[in-house]
C-alpha positions in Angstrom: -31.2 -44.2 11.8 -30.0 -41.5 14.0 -26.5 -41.8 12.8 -27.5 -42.1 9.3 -29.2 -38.6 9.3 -26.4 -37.4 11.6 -23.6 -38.2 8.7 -25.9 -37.2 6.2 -25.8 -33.6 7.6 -22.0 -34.1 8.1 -21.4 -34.6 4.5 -23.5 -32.3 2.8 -21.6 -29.7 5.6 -18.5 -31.2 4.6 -19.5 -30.8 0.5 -20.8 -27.6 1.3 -17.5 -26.3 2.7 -15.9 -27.5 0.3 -17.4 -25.4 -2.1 -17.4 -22.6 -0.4 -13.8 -22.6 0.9 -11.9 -21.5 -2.3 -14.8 -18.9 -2.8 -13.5 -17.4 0.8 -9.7 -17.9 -0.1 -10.1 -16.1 -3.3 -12.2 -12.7 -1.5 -9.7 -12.9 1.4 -6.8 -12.4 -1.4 -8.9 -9.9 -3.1 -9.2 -7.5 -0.3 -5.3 -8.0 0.9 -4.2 -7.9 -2.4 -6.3 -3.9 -2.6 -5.8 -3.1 0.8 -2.0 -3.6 -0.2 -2.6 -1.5 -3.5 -4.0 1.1 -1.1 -0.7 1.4 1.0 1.5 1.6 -2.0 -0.5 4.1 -3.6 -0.2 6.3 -0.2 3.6 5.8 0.1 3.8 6.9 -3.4 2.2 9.9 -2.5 4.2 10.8 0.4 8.0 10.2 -1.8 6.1 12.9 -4.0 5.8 15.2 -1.8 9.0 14.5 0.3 10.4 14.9 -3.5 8.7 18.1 -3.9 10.0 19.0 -0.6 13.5 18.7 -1.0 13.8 20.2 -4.7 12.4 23.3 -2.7 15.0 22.9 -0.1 17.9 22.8 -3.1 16.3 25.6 -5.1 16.7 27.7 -2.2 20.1 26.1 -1.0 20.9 27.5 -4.8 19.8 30.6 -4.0 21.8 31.2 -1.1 24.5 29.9 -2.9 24.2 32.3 -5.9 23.5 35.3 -3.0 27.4 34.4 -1.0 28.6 34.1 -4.6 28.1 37.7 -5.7 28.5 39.1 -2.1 32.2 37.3 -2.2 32.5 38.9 -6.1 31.8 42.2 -5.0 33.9 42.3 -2.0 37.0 41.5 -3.8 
């Protein structure tokens, strides 16, 4: 009688995890699939502002550029 109860509770455990298993697959997906989301939205972020950064760097580069220009213009 013992065992009976004993693989009674075994296979409603067993059913039971069953069930919930894909439930658990499915919210571990979720959350990697967002934390993932998360990291590309950062990264985006950062090209922007490394973008931003170096269109600064050429406007000034172009500045220089345009300053030697007419220094080398009005020393001829």
């Amino acid at each position: 009688m013992n065992s009976l109860i004993f693989s009674n509770i075994v296979g409603f455990f067993l059913v039971i995890s069953l069930y919930i298993l894909p439930f658990i697959i499915i919210i571990k997906i979720y959350y990697a699939f967002k934390r993932n989301e998360k990291r590309k939205d950062e990264m985006l972020k950062i090209e922007k502002q490394n973008a931003i950064l170096l269109q600064k760097r050429m406007d000034e580069m172009n500045n220089r550029l345009s300053d030697i220009e007419k220094f080398l213009k009005e020393v001829d």
